[in-house]
C-alpha positions as CSV (number, residue, x, y, z in Angstrom):
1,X,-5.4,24.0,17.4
2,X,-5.4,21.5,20.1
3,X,-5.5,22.3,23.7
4,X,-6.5,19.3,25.2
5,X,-2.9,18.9,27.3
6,X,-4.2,22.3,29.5
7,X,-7.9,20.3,30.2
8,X,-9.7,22.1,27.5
9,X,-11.2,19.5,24.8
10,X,-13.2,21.4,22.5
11,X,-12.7,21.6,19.0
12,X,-10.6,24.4,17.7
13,X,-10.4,24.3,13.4
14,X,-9.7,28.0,12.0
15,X,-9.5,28.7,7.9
16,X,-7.8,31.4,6.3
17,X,-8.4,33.1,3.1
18,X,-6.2,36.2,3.1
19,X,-2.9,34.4,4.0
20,X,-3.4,34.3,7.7
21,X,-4.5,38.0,7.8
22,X,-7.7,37.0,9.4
23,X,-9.1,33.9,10.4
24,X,-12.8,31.9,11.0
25,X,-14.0,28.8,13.1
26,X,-15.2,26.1,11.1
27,X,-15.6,23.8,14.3
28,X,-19.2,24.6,13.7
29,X,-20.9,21.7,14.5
30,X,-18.5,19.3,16.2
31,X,-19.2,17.5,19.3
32,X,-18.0,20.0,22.1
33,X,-15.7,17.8,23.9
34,X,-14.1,16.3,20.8
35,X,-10.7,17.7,20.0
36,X,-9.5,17.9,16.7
37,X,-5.7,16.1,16.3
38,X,-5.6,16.8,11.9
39,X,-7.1,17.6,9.4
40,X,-6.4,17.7,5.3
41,X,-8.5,19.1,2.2
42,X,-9.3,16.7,-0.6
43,X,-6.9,17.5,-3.3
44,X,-10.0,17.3,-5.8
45,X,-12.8,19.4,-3.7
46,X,-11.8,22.1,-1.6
47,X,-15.2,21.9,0.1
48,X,-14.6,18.4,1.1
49,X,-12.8,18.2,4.4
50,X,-11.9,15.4,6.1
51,X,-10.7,16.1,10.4
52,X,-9.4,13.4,12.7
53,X,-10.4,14.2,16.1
54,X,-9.7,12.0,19.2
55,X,-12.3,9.7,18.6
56,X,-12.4,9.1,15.2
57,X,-12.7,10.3,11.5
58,X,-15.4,13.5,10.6
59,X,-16.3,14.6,7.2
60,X,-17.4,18.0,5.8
61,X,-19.1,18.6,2.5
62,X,-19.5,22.6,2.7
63,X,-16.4,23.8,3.6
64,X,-16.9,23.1,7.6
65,X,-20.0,24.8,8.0
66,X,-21.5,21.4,9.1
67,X,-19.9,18.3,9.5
68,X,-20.8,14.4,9.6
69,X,-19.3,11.3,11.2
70,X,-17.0,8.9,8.9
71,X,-16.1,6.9,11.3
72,X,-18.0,3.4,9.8
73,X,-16.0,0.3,10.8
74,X,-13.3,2.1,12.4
75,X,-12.9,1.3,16.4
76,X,-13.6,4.8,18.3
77,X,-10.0,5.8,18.5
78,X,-7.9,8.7,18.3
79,X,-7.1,9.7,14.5
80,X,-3.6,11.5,14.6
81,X,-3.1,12.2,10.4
82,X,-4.7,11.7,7.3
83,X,-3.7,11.7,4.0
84,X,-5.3,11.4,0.3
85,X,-3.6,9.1,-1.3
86,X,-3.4,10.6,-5.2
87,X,-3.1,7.9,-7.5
88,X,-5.8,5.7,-6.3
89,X,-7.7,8.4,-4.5
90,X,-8.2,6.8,-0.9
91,X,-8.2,8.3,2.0
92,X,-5.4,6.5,4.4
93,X,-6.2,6.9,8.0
94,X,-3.2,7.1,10.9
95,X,-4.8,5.8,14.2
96,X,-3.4,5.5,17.9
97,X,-2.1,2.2,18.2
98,X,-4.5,0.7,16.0
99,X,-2.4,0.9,12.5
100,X,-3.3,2.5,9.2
101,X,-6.9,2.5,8.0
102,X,-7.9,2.6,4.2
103,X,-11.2,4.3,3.2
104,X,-11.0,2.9,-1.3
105,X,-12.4,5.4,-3.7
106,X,-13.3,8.6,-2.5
107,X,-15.0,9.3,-5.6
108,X,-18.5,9.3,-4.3
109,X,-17.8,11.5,-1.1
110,X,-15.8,14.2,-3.5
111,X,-19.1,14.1,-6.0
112,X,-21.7,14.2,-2.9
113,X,-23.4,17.1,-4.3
114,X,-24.8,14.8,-7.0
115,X,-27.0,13.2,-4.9
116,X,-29.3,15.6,-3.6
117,X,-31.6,15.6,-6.0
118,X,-31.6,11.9,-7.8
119,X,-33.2,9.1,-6.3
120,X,-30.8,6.7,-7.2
121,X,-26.9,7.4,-8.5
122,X,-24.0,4.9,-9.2
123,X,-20.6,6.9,-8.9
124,X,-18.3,6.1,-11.8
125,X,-15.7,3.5,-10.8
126,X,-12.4,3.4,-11.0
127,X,-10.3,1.4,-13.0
128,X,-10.3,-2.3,-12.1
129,X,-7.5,-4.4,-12.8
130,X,-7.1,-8.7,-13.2
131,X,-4.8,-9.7,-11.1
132,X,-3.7,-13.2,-9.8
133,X,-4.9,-13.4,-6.2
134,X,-3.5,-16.6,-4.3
135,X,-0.5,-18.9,-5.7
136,X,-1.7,-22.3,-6.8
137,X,0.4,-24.2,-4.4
138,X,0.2,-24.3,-0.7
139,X,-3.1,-22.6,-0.9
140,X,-6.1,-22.7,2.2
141,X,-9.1,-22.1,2.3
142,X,-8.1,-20.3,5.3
143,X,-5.7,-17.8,6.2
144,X,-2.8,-19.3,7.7
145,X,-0.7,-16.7,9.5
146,X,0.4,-17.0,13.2
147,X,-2.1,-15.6,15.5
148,X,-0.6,-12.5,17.3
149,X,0.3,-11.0,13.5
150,X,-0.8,-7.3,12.4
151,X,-2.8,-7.7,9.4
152,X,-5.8,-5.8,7.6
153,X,-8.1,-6.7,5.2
154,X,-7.7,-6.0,1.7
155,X,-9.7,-4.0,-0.6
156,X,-12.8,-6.1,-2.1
157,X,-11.2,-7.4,-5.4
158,X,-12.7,-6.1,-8.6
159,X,-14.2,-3.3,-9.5
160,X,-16.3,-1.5,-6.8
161,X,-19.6,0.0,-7.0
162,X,-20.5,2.9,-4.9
163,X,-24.4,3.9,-5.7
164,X,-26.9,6.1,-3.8
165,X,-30.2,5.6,-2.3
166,X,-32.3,8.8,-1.4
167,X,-34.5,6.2,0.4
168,X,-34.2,2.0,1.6
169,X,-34.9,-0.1,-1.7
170,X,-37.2,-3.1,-1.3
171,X,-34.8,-4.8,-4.0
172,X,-31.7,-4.1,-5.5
173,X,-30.2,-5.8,-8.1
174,X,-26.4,-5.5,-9.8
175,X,-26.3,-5.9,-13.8
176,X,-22.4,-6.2,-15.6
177,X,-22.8,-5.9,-19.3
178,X,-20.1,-6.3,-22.0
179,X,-19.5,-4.4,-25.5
180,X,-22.0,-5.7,-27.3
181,X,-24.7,-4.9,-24.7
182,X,-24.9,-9.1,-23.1
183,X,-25.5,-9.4,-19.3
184,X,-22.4,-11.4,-18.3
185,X,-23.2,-11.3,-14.4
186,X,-26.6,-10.5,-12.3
187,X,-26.1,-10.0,-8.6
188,X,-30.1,-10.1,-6.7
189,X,-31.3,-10.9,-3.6
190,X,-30.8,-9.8,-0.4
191,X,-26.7,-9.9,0.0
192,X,-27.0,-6.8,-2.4
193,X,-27.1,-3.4,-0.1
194,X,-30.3,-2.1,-0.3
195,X,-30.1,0.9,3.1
196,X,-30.6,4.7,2.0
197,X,-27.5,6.6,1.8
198,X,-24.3,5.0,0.1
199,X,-24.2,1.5,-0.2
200,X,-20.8,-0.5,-2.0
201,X,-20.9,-3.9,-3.9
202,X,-17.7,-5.2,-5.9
203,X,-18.2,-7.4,-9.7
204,X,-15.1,-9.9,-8.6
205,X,-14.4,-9.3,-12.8
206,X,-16.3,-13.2,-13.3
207,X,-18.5,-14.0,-15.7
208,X,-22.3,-16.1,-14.8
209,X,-20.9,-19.2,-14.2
210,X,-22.7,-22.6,-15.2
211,X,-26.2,-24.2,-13.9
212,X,-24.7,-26.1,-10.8
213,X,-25.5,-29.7,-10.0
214,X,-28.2,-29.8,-7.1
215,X,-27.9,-33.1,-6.3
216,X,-24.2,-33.5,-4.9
217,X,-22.0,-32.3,-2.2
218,X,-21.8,-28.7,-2.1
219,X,-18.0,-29.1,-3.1
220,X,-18.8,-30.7,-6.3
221,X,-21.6,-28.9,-7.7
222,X,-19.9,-26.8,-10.2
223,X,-18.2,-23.0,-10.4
224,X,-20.1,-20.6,-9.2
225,X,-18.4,-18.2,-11.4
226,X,-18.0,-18.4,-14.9
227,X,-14.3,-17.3,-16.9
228,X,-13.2,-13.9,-15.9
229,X,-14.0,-11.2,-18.3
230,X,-11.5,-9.9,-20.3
231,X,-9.2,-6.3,-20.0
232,X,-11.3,-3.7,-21.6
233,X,-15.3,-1.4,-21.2
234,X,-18.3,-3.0,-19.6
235,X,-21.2,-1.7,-18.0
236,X,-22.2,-1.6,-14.6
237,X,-26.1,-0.6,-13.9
238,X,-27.9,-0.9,-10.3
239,X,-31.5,-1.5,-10.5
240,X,-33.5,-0.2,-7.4
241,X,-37.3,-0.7,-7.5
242,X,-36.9,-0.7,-11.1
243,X,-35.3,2.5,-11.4
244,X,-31.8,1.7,-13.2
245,X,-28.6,4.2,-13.0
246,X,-25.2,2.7,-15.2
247,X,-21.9,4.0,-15.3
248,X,-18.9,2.1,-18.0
249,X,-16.5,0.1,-16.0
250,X,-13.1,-0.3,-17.4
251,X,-11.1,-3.2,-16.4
252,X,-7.1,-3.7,-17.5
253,X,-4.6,-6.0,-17.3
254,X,-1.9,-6.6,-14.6
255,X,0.5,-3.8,-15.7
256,X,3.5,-6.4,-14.7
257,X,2.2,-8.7,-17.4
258,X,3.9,-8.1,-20.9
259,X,1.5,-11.3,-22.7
260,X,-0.6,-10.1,-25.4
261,X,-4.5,-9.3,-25.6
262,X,-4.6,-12.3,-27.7
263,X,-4.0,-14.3,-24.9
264,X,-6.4,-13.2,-22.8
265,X,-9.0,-13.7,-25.5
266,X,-8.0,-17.2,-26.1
267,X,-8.3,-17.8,-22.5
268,X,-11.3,-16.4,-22.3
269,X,-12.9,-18.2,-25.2
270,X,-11.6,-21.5,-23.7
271,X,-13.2,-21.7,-20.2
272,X,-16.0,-20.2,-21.4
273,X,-17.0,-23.0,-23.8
274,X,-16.2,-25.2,-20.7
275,X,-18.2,-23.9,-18.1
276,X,-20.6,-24.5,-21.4
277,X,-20.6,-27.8,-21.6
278,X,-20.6,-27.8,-17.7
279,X,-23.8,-26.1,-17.7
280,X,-25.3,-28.7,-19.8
281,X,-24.0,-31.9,-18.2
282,X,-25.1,-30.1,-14.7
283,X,-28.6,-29.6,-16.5
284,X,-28.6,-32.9,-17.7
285,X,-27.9,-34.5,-14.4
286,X,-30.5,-32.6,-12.5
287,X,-32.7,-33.9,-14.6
288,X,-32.1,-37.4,-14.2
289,X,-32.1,-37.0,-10.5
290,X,-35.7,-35.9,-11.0
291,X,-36.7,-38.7,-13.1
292,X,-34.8,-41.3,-11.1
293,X,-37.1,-40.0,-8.3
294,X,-40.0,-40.9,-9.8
295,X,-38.9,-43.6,-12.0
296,X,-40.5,-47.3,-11.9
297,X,-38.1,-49.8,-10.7
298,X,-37.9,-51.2,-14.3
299,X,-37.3,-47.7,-15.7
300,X,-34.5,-46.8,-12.7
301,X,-31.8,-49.0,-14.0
302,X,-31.6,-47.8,-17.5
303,X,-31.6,-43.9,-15.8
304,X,-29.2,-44.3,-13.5
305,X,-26.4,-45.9,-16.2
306,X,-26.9,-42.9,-18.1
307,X,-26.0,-41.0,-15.2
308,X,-23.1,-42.7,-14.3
309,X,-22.2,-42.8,-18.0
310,X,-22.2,-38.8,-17.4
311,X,-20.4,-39.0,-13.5
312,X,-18.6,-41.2,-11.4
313,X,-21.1,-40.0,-8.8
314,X,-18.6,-38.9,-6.2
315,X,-19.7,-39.4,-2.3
316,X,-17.2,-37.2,-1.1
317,X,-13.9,-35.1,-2.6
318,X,-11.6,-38.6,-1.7
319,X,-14.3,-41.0,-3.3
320,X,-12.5,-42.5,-6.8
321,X,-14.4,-45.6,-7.1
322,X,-14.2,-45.2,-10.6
323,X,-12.6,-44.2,-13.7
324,X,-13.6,-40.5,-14.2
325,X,-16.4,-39.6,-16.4
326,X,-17.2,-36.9,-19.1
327,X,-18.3,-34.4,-15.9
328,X,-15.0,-35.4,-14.1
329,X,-13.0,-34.6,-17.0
330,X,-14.5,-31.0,-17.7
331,X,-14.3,-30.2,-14.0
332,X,-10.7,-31.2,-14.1
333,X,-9.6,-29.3,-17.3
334,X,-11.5,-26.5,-16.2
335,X,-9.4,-25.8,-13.2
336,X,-5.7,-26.5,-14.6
337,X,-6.5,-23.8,-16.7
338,X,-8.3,-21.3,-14.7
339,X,-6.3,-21.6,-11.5
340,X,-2.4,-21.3,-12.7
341,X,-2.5,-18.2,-14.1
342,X,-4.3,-16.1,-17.3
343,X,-2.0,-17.7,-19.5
344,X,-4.1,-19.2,-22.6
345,X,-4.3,-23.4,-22.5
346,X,-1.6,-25.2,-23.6
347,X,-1.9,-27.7,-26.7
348,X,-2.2,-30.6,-24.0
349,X,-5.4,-28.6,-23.0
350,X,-6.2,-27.7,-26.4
351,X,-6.0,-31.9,-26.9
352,X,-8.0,-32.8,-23.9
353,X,-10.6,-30.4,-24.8
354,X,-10.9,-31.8,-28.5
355,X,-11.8,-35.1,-27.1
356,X,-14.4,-33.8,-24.8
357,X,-16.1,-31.8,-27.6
358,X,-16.2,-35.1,-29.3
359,X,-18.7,-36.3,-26.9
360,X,-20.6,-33.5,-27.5
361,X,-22.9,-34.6,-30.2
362,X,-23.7,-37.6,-28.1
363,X,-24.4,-35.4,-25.2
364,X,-26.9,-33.3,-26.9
365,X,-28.9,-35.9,-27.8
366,X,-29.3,-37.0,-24.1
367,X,-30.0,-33.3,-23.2
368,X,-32.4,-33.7,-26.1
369,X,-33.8,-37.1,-24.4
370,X,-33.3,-35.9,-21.0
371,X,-35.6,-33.2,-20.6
372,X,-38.5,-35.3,-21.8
């Protein structure tokens, strides 16, 4: 009920359970001068209820005997309807003026009671799905659209990881494993949310990528993701304080794309063997920076033509003083398969790559050398 329009802002919610034959207040504990505009049932919980009041979004876990603030990065604005979405099970948010607002996944808040009694708990994710994000061409690192356009931000990409914290971590770390139990990605430090209560991180479906080359531009130090994993069951685990929760993470293909798994595996295989031999000329190369350092000026000169045997030693993304080297050519394969699309390399690929693996023998022996 809302009487605000005759001066009177307090919060009027009534439930029935005989078919309107009687009725009780669930406005229990809502703010006294905040007046309730909607409010909707989760489809999945009947005790979770969700109320949009005139200055933002409020949450219920019992029914409406006591209820919490949602209102996280939402401005303090009046929230006119709310729906559950039913197929991706969001809960979509219609504001004054200020658009539609997306809370992703309300999996966690519909299995709240879980967490009262476990220190730690990772929610079961949904579904993740590969999809192609940004076209090849015309691409920015920035967005480009006029200023003055209405636009949100999307959804983290990936799958996303809701976990629980009955109390702050002092570290928190994010393990991915695949089928055969391998840890293909390990999130630490502190970018990983570590406060008590729920806390979301999203695996962006990439693998580890390679060691990186310390002593370049930032630009041309190597992927900082490795090949993205293939459609089908990983792992997820959270690790807080060294107690570790996992939940299986299943991730699919673009529904819209009729290629075949093969594909996807011979992608797969491809860059990953690249970012491979990435790892090794990057480890190779730092290295040689460190014994260049320190090297005699009669032992610099024959260091630094194996290095340039390995790079042209770029300055700067425009600098092509030079043919390109072994590095240059991996770097350069690397991304005219991984950023077109997840279609597997072509036989001009499959060429270019047999002449790089050539080298490899060669290379290994320098590894070999190179760490001495």
């Amino acid at each position: 009920v809302d009487h605000h329009m005759s001066g009177d802002e307090r919060p009027y919610l009534f439930v029935t359970d005989d078919y309107g034959a009687t009725w009780s207040s669930i406005a229990s504990d809502l703010p006294p001068h905040l007046f309730v505009r909607s409010i909707r049932e989760d489809p999945k919980n009947n005790a979770l209820l969700f109320a949009g009041t005139q200055r933002g979004v409020w949450a219920s876990f019992d029914r409406g005997r006591h209820w919490h603030p949602l209102r996280l990065n939402m401005p303090a604005t009046a929230i006119y309807d709310l729906q559950v979405q039913p197929d991706a099970n969001d809960l979509i948010v219609g504001s004054h003026g200020r658009g539609i607002w997306i809370l992703d996944d309300l999996r966690p808040l519909q299995q709240w009671a879980a967490t009262q009694s476990a220190p730690v708990v990772l929610f079961p994710p949904r579904d993740a799905y590969l999809m192609w994000r940004a076209s090849p061409i015309n691409t920015f690192q920035e967005g480009s659209l006029p200023e003055g356009d209405f636009v949100g931000e999307n959804r983290p990409y990936g799958a996303i990881l809701t976990y629980f914290l009955a109390r702050p971590a002092r570290a928190v770390a994010v393990e991915i494993a695949d089928g055969n139990g391998r840890v293909i990605r390990r999130y630490t430090g502190k970018r990983i949310p570590h406060h008590a209560g729920l806390n979301r991180y999203a695996w962006d479906l990439a693998e580890e990528g390679p060691v990186r080359w310390t002593g370049t531009y930032e630009q041309n130090r190597g992927p900082k993701e490795g090949a993205e994993a293939i459609p089908g069951t990983y792992t997820a685990r959270v690790i807080a304080d060294g107690k570790a929760v996992s939940q299986p993470v299943i991730i699919k293909r673009d529904p819209r794309d009729p290629a075949p798994a093969d594909d996807y595996a011979r992608r797969h295989a491809f860059l990953a063997e690249l970012n491979r031999w990435i790892g090794i000329v990057n480890t190779l190369l730092n290295s040689l920076d460190a014994r260049i350092a320190r090297a005699t000026p009669v032992q610099r000169p024959a260091l630094e033509e194996l290095k340039h045997g390995l790079t042209l030693d770029p300055r700067n993304i425009e600098d092509l003083k030079t043919p390109p080297r072994l590095r240059e050519r991996l770097l350069d394969l690397l991304s005219r398969v991984s950023s077109s699309s997840f279609q597997p390399p072509t036989p001009a690929h499959e060429a270019e790559a047999a002449a790089l693996r050539a080298q490899y023998p060669e290379l290994s022996a320098r590894a070999a050398a190179g760490s001495k």
